[in-house]
C-alpha positions in Angstrom: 26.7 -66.1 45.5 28.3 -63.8 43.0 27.9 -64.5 39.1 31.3 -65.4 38.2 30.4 -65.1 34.6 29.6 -61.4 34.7 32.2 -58.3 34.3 32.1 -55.9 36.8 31.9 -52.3 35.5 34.9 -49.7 36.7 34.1 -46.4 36.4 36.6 -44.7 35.5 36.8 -40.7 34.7 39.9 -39.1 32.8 40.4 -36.0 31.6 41.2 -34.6 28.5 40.9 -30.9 27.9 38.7 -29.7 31.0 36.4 -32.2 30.8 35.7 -35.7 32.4 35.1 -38.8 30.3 33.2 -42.1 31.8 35.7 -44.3 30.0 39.0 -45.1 28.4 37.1 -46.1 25.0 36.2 -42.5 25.3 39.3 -40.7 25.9 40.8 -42.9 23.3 37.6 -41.4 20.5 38.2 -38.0 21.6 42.2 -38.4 21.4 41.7 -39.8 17.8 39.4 -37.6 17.1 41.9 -34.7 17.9 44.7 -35.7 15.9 42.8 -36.9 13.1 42.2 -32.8 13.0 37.8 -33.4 13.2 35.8 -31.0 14.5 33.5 -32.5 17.1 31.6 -32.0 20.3 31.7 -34.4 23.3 28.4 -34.6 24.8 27.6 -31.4 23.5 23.5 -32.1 23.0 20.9 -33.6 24.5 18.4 -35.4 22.2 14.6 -35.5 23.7 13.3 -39.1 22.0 10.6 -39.2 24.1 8.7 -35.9 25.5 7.4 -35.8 28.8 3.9 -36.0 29.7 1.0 -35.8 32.3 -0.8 -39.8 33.2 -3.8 -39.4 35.2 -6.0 -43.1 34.9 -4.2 -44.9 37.8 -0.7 -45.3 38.4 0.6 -47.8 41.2 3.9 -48.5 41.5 6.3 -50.0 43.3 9.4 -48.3 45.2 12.7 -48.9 46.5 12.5 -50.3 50.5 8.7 -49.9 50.5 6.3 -53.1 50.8 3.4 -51.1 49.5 2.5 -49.5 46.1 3.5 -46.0 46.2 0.3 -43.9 44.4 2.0 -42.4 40.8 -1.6 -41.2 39.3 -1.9 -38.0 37.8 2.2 -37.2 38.0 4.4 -36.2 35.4 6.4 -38.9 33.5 9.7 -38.1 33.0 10.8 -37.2 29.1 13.5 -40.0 27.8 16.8 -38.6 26.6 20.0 -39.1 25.0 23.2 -37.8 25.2 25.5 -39.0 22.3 28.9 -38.9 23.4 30.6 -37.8 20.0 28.6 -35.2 18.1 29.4 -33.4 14.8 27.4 -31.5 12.4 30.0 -30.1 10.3 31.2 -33.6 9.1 27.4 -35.4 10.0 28.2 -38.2 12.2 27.4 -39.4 15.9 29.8 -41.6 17.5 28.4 -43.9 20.8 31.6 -46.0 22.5 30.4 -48.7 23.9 32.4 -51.2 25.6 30.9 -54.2 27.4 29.1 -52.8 29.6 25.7 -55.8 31.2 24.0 -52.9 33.1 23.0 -50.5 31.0 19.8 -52.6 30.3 18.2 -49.6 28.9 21.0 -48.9 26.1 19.2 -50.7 23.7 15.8 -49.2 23.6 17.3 -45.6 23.8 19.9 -46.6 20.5 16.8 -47.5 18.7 14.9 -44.8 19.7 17.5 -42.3 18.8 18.2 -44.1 14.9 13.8 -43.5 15.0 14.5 -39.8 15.7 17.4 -39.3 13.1 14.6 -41.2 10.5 12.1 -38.6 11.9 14.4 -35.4 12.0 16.0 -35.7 8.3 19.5 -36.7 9.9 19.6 -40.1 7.8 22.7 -38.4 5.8 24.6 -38.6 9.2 27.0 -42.1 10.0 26.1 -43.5 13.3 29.2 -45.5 15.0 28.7 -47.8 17.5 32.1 -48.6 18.6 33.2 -51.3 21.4 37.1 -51.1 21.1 40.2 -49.1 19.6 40.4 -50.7 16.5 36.6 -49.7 15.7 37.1 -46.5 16.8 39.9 -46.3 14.6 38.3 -47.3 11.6 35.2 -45.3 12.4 38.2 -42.5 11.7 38.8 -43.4 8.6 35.9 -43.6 7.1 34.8 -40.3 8.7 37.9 -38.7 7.0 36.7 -40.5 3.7 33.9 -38.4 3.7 35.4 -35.5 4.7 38.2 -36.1 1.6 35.1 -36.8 -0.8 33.5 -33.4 0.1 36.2 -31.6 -0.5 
């Protein structure tokens, strides 16, 4: 029986300039970005919050259409990244659009994570957005062109 309370995801893809965005929320940031006149980079850099490394006491896990533990120990374990989707250095900010979107159960961890590794890397000068409609995105705007207007 299907969960009538839950939202299905669309993925959706437009493009604005060459490149493919996963979202409307996004093309809308990058189009406001644009004609506010901000320099920025969409997904421009990815972030390593977590390096990769080598586990060798015993590892048993368990994997898709298998009934048995598949044998993990002594493999490498994967580095966890993030990829901000708006990035800009000259005016310090990262912007994140996120609409409602129930299966990206990870999101969470990986947000803190990354606000850890700003802490860690001297980037607490930088605004972080976290965006979930137009109307944040557009006052995310403003408040980026504040700045930019106070540094002047």
């Amino acid at each position: 029986m299907r969960n009538r309370n839950k939202i299905p995801s669309r993925k959706t893809t437009i493009r604005r300039g060459g490149q493919s965005m996963a979202s409307g929320l996004e093309a809308y940031c990058h189009d406001a970005l644009r004609r506010a006149g901000i320099a920025f980079g969409y997904e421009s850099e990815v972030i390593e919050l977590c390096p990769a490394f080598g586990f060798n006491g015993t590892y048993l896990k368990s994997t898709k259409g298998k009934t048995e533990l598949a044998d993990s120990t002594g493999k490498r374990v994967l580095a966890i990244t993030y990829k901000p989707d708006f990035v800009s250095h000259t005016h310090r900010f990262y912007i994140e659009t996120k609409g409602y979107v129930p299966s990206q159960h990870t999101f969470h961890l990986r947000w803190k994570l990354f606000l850890r590794w700003l802490v860690d890397n001297g980037r607490e000068d930088y605004m972080v957005f976290l965006p979930k409609n137009n109307k944040q995105v557009d006052a995310c705007i403003r408040i980026i062109q504040q700045r930019i207007r106070s540094n002047e």
